[in-house]
N, C-alpha and C positions, 0 to 999 in steps of 0.2 A: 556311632563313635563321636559322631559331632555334637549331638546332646550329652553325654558324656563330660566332656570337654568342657564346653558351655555350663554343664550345673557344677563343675568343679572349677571353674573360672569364678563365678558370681559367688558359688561356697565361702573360696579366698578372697575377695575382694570385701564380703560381709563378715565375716572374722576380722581381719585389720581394720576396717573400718567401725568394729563394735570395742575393739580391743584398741584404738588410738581415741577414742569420744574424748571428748574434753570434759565428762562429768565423769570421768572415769576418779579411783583416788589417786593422789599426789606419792610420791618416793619416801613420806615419810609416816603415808598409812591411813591417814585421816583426811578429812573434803577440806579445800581451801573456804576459809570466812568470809560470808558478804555480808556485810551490814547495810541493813537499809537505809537513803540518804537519810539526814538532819535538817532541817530546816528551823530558825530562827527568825523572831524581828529585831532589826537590828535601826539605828537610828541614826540618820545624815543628815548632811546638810546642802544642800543643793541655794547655787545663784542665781538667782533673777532678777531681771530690771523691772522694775515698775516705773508708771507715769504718774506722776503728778502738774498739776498747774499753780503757778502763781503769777503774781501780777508785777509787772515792773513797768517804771515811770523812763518814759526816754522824751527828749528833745528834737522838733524837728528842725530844719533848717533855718527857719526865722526863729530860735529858741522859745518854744511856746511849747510849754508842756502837756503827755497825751500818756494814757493807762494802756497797756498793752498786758490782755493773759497769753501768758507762755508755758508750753509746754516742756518739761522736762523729764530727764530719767535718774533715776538710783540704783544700785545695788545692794539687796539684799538678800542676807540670811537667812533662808526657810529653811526647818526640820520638818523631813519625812521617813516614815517610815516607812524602811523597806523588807519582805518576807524572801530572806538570802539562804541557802544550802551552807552549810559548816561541815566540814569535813570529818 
């Protein structure tokens, strides 16, 4: 009686489980659409600083002039390409 029981527990349990799959069809008869992702290059612009050096003239305390390189930074505009998903 107990195996019984048991094969008709697991019976029901793999019936609604085959009869709820999610690759089952849709209410309106046909398989829902997946489309494979898209991917593109698409093209940015991304900021960086770079360094550069120049030279500038300063004065010391007894006004006597002396060449100093200096470091400095900018900001720039770089284009890269990047490989993005499109929907």
């Amino acid at each position: 009686m107990k195996r019984f029981i048991l094969s008709t527990c697991c019976a029901a349990i793999f019936a609604v489980g085959f009869l709820a799959s999610p690759n089952s069809a849709t209410a309106s008869g046909h398989q829902p659409r997946c489309d494979p992702p898209r991917y593109e290059w698409v093209l940015n612009y991304e900021s960086r600083r770079e360094a550069y050096r120049t030279r500038e003239t300063r004065c010391d305390e007894c006004g006597r002039r002396y060449t100093v390189e200096v470091t400095q930074y900018r900001t720039v505009r770089v284009p890269v390409w990047q490989y993005v998903r499109v929907r």
